[in-house]
Residue, then its C-alpha position, 0 to 999 in steps of 0.5 A: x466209516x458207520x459200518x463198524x459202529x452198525x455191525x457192532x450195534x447189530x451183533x450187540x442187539x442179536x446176542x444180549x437177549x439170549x445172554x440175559x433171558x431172564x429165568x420165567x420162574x422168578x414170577x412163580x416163585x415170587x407168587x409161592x413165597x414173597x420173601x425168598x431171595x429170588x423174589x427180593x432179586x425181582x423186586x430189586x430189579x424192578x425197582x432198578x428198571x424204575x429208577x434207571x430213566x428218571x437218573x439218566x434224564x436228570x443227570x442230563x438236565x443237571x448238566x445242561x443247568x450246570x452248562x447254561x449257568x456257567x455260560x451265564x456267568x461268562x457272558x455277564x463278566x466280560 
């Protein structure tokens, strides 16, 4: 019963990083001229790396805010 969603996860986890190895050119190009487009693509992503978490828990907070006062609000009309 788990050992699709494992095998799935394994062969997932072994091939993204060959798939999405980043260029080790970007610092350097980043260092010799701070406003061509592959360093504004860095800073970019950077950026998107920082903001990912502080969305993905915040998301989370808000729904169980959203699902605390809707029980709330349930529980005080009966």
């Amino acid at each position: 019963m788990y050992l699709i969603p494992v095998a799935l996860f394994l062969i997932v986890f072994l091939i993204i990083p060959d798939i999405a190895s980043a260029c080790p050119n970007c610092k350097e190009a980043y260092v010799d001229d701070g406003q061509s487009s592959v360093s504004s693509g860095f800073n970019n992503s950077i950026l998107f790396m920082m903001a990912v978490p502080f969305l993905v828990v915040g998301t989370f907070a808000l729904r169980l805010w959203f699902a605390q006062r809707k029980r709330d609000g349930d529980s005080l009309s009966t």
